[in-house]
N, C-alpha and C positions, 0 to 999 in steps of 0.2 A: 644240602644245597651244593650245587656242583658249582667247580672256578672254570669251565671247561666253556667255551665260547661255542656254543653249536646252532649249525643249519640243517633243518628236514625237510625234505622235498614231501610234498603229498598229493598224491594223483587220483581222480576223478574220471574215473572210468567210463567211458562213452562220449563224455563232451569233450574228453582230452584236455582238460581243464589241470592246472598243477597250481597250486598255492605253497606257501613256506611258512616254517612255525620258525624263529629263530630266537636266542636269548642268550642271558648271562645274568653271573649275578644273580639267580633267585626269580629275574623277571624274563618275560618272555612278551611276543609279538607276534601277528600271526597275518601273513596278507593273503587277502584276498581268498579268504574260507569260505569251502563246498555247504550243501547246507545239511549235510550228514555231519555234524561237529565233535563224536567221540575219540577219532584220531587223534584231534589237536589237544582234547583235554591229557591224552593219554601220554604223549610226548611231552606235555608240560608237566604232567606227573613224576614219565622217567628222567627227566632231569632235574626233578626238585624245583620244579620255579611256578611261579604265578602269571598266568595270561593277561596282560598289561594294560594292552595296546592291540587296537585291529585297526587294519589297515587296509581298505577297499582303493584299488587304483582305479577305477570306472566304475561304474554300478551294473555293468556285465549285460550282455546283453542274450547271452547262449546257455546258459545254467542259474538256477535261485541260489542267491548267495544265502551264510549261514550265520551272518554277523551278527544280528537281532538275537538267534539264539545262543551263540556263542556266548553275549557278555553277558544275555540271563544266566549262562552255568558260570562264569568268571568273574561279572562286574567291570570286566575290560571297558577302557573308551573308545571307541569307533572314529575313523577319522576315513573324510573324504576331500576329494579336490571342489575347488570353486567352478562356474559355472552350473550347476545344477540346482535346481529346486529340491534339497532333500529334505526331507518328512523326518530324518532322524539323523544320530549322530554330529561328528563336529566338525567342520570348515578347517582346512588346513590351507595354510599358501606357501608361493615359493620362497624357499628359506627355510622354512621351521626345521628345527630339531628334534630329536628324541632320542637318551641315553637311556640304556637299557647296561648298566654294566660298563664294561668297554666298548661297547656298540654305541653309533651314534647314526640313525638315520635323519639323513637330511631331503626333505622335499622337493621336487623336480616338476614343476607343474610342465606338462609334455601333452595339450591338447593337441588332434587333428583325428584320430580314432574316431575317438567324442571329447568334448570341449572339458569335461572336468577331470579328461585321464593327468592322473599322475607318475610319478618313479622315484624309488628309494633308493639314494644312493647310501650306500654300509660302510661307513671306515670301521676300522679296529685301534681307536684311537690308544690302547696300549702301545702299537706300533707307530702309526703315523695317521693326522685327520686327512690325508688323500685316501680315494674310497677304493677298496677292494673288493666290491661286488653293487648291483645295481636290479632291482626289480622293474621291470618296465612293463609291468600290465600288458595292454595289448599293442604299444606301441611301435614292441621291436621284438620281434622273436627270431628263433633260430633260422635261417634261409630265407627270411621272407619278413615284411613288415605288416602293421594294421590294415586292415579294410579302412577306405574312409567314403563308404555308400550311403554313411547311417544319415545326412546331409544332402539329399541331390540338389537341392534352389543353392547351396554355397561349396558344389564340387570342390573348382581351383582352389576355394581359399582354403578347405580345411587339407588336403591334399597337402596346399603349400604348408600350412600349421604342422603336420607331420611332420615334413620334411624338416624345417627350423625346428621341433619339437628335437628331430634324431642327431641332427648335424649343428647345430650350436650350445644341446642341451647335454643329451646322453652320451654321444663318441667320445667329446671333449672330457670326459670323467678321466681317459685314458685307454690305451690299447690292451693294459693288462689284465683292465675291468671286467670278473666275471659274470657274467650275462643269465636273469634269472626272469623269464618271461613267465604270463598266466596262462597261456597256452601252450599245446606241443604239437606233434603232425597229427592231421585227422582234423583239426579243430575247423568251423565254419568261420571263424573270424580273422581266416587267413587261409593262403594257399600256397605250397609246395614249401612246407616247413619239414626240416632238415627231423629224421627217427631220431638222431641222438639228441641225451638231456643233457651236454655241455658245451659253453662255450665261450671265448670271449670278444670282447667290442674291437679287437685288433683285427680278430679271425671273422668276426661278420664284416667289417669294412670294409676284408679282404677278398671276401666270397661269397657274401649273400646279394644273389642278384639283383634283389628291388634296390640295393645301396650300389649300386654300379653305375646307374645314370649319370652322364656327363654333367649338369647342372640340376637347379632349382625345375628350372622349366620341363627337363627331360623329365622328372621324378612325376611333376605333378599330370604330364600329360600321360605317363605310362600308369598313374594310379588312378585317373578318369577313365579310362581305357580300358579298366578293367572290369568285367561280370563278374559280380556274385549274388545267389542267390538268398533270398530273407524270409525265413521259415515263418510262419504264421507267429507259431507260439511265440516267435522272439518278443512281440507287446504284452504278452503276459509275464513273461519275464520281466523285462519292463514296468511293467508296473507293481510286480512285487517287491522288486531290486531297490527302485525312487521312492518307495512310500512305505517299505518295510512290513508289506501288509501280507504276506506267504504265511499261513497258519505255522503254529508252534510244531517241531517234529513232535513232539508227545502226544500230535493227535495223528501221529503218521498212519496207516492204512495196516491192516491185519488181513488181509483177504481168505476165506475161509472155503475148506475145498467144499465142493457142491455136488450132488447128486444130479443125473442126467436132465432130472425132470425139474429141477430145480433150473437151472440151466439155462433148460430150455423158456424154461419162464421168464429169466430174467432179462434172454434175447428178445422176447417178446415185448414185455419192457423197455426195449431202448437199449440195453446195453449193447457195448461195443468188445468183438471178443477178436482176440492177437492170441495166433498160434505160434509160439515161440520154434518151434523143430525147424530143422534144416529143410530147404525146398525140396531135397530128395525123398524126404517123407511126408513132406507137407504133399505133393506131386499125389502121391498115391492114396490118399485120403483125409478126407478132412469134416470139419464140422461144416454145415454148409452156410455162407455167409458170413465164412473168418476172414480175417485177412492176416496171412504170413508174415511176421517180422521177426528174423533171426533173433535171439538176446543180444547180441552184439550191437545190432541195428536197431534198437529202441531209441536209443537217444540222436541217433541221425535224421531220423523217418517218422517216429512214433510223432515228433512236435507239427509236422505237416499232414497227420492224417487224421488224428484223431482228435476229440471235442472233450472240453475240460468239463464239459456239462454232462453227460452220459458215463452210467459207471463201465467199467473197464474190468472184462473176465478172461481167463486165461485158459490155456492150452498147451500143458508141459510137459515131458516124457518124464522129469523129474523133478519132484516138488521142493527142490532145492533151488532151480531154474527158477523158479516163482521168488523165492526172494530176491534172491538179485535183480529182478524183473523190476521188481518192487524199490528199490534203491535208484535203478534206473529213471524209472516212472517221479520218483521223488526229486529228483536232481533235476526236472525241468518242469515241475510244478505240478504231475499228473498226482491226483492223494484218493480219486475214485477207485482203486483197483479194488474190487468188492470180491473176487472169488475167483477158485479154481474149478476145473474140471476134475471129479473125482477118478483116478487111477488114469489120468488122461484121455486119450483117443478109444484106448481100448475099452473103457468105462461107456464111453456114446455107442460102440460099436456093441458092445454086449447086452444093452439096454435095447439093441434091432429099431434104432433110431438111423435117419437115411444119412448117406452120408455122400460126399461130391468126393471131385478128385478131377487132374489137370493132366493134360496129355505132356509128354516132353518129344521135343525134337534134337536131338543130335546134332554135332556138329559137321558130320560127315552127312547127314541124310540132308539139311539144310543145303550145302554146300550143291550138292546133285540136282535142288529144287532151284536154284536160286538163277533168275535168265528165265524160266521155265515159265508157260503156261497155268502152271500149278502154282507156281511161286506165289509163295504168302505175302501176306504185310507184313516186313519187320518193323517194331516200335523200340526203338532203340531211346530207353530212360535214361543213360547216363547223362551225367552235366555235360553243358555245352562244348567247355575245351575238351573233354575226352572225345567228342563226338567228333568235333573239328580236326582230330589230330588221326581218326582214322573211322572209317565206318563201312559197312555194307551197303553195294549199290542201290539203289531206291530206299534206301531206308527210311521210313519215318522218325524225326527224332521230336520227342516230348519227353520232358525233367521227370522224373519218377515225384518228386515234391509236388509238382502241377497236375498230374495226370487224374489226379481224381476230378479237378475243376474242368478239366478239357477233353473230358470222353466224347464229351459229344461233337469237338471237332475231326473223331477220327473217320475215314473211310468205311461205306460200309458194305458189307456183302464179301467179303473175303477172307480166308482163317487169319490171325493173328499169333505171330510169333514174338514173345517177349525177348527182349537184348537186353545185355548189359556188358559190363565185364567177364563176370566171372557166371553168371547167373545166379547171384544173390539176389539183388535188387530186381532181376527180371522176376525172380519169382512172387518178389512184393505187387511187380506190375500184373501179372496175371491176374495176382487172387484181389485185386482191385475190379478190372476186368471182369471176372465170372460173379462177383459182387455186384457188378450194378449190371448184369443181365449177358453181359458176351459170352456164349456158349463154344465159340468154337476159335479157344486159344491155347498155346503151347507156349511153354517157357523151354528157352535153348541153354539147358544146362552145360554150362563151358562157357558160353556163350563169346564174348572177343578171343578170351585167352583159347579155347578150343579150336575158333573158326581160325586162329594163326596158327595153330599146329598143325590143322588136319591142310593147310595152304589155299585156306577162303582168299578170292580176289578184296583186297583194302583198298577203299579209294580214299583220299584227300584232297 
């Protein structure tokens, strides 16, 4: 048993989701666990202590939590904030304690996110019971604070709940207080949070610009004000999260490689198949009737396109790709992923099975076209504020999230050039695109970052 007072950050890859294992003494606590749970045993192993205590600040609305399974391998008690209906676990309110050793977290009930979020305030009561660090779930992260959309019939008020949630609840801890949020940049449940993972409540007060507003009323008009989008799956989440009802990982998915013809049966079947490759190889060939999503971009994209009813096959250059696919896939509820494509691309190709493939445009060729007679449609995916802050002239712009439901409002009779950024996500928008019948589209690999090199006119 160790006398060493320790904190571990543990990150969740793709949602940008961070939980923390912390303890002393022999015991240990863990908030706000991914639902892949071996890390945390493994960290409460290397410091000799026993998993106590789980702690869910919200019931999450971006990733399956892993608490259910956790306390089956622990025996931990699970503790959540008040207002929610939960199906499991224990009712915490504001006030309660819990020592752990010299650690002593105290509960911060901090609705306005959602109504049952909570925050851990951590003294080290060896030194002093003023608190030296503060877990704030989704309430307050690094450059940026919660979404509060999951409510639109009571906007102002939970807006205003935030606000009194950060400014009479969490600041007042102290400016020295280090800041220990359940998200980081990337994450949907906020926007323009700061790369780095440290910080404190002195230095957000100081700099983070949703905490800048002159009053009450500025904060909550500037968090009304605000777009974001709400990926389908997030009700599935939802509903695993409040009722604890996300199958056991121990029946998690084994997906086994498959043979072409096998494959092709399975498409036939219904299944739904994600070609993991870069759009520069996806571009040049493909299985026809895939749809592109980088591995990176599973857990952004994968929850707004695809159907938790239809199993889920694969397309990897390397069959290590397929695991992590698989972890991805598990971290936001998908547990269909039934197989792979054997030796990938070049297995369907060898087999003299047909194969598609997507024309590219340039951002220099573009650039020549654009004003032109010829000029294509550009469909520019990115979210809203990317689009608003700089875009190509006539551009059409549709959410790459939506665009599977709104094909049919697009233009017809003219090529179609995919936008994005960088042309990741354009490439997801093509192979959407050739997927439900448009034959004749292009994804503009570079696509913003290239058309401002090569000196494309950006309007605003």
């Amino acid at each position: 048993m160790s006398d060493t007072l320790f904190l571990e950050t543990v990150h969740a890859s793709g949602v940008a989701h961070v939980s923390y294992v912390i303890g002393h003494d022999g015991q240990a606590a863990v908030v706000d666990p991914r639902r892949d749970t071996d890390v945390y045993v493994e960290i409460a192993r290397k410091h000799q202590s026993r998993i106590t205590h789980i702690f869910e600040t919200h019931k999450n609305e971006d990733y399956v939590t892993g608490s259910l399974d956790l306390q089956r391998r622990s025996g931990a008690d699970i503790y959540h904030g008040k207002g929610l209906e939960w199906e499991f676990g224990k009712i915490v309110a504001d006030g309660d304690t819990f020592q752990l050793g010299d650690i002593r977290l105290r509960v911060l009930q901090t609705p306005g996110h959602t109504d049952e979020s909570i925050s851990l305030a951590l003294s080290d009561v060896a030194f002093s019971d003023d608190p030296v660090a503060v877990f704030t779930g989704d309430a307050l992260f690094l450059g940026d604070v919660g979404r509060t959309d999951f409510y639109p019939d009571r906007a102002e008020e939970v807006a205003g709940l935030l606000y009194d949630s950060i400014f009479e609840k969490i600041l007042p801890l102290g400016d020295h207080v280090l800041l220990y949020p359940a998200h980081g940049a990337g994450s949907v449940c906020g926007s323009g949070m700061a790369a780095r993972e440290f910080s404190t409540l002195g230095y957000e007060r100081k700099f983070n610009p949703a905490l800048q507003a002159a009053d009450r009323d500025e904060f909550i008009r500037n968090k009304t004000g605000e777009h974001h989008y709400k990926p389908p799956y997030f009700k599935k989440m939802e509903e695993y999260n409040k009722n604890g009802s996300a199958p056991p990982m121990k029946e998690a998915p084994n997906p086994q490689t498959m043979t072409p013809e096998a494959f092709e049966q399975a498409m036939d079947d219904g299944a739904q198949v994600i070609d993991l490759r870069e759009p520069e190889a996806f571009a040049g060939a493909f299985v026809p009737g895939s749809l592109n999503i980088p591995l990176d971009m599973l857990s952004a994209y994968g929850g707004y396109l695809l159907s938790y009813e239809r199993p889920i096959l694969l397309v990897a250059d390397d069959p290590r790709d397929v695991s992590k696919a698989v972890v991805h896939f598990l971290r936001i509820g998908y547990d269909r992923v039934e197989g792979y494509l054997h030796d990938g691309l070049h297995g369907w190709e060898t087999s003299g099975r047909e194969l598609d493939g997507l024309s590219i445009i340039t951002a220099g060729q573009l650039k020549k076209k654009l004003g032109t007679n010829d000029a294509p449609m550009i469909l520019d995916v990115r979210k809203i504020d990317e689009y608003r802050d700089g875009r190509l002239e006539d551009a059409v712009h549709m959410f790459l999230g939506e665009l599977q439901d709104r094909i049919g409002e697009l233009p017809q009779g003219r090529p179609v050039v995919t936008f994005c950024g960088s042309g990741r996500r354009a490439s997801i928008a093509a192979s959407i695109l050739r997927r439900h019948g448009v034959q004749t589209v292009s994804n503009n690999l570079g696509s913003m970052a290239a058309c401002k090199a090569v000196g494309c006119e950006i309007i605003k």
